[in-house]
N, C-alpha and C positions, 0 to 999 in steps of 0.2 A: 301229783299224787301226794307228797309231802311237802307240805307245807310250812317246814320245823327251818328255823333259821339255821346259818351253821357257817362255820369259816373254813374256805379250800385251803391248804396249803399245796404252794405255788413252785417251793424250792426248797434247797435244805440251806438256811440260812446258817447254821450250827453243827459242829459235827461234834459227837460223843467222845471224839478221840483230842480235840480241842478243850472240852470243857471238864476232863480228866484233868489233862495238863494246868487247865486254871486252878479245880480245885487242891491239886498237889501245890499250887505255888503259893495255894491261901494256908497250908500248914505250915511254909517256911519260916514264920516266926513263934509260931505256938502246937502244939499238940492235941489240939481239943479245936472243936467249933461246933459251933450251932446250925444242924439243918438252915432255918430260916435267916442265917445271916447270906448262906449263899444266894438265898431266895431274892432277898432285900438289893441287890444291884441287877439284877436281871431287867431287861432292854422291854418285853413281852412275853408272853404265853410258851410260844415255842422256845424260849432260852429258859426257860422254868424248868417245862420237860427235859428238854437235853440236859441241863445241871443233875435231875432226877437220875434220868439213864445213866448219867454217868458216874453218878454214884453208887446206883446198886451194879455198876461194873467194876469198882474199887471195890467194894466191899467183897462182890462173888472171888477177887481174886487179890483178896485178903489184903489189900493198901488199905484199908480205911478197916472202924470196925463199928458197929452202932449201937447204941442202946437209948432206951426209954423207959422213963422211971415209972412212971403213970400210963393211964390211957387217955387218948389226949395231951400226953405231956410233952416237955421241948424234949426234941430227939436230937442226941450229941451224938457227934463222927469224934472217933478218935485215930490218931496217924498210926499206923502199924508197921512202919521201916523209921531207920534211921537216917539221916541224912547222907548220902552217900558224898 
């Protein structure tokens, strides 16, 4: 009937609750990053999204905080704890 290509996923190679903890340990030297630097080591497609998910799960519960200058523009995370 559809004839649209498409990719199954098979497993959860990533979990949200993983790639939280990654990107909390990518603020342990700085207070600021760049969306796209998380982007830029990611393995495939599904470690993108899960990076994604897990950022608007920082953010919902105020660890991270975002903004964007522009439309289109680089979107900056900034740390919103201290180092405990």
């Amino acid at each position: 009937m559809y004839n649209i290509p498409h990719e199954s996923l098979h497993r959860d190679d990533y979990k949200i609750e993983d790639m939280m903890l990654i990107i909390e340990e990518a603020f342990s030297a700085k207070n600021k990053l760049f969306l796209d630097e998380l982007f830029s080591d990611a393995k495939d497609m599904n470690q993108v999204i899960t990076l994604f998910l897990a950022t608007l799960e920082l953010i919902k519960i105020h660890r991270i905080s975002v903004q964007q200058e522009t439309i289109f523009g680089t979107i900056t995370l900034r740390k919103e704890w201290t180092n405990e």
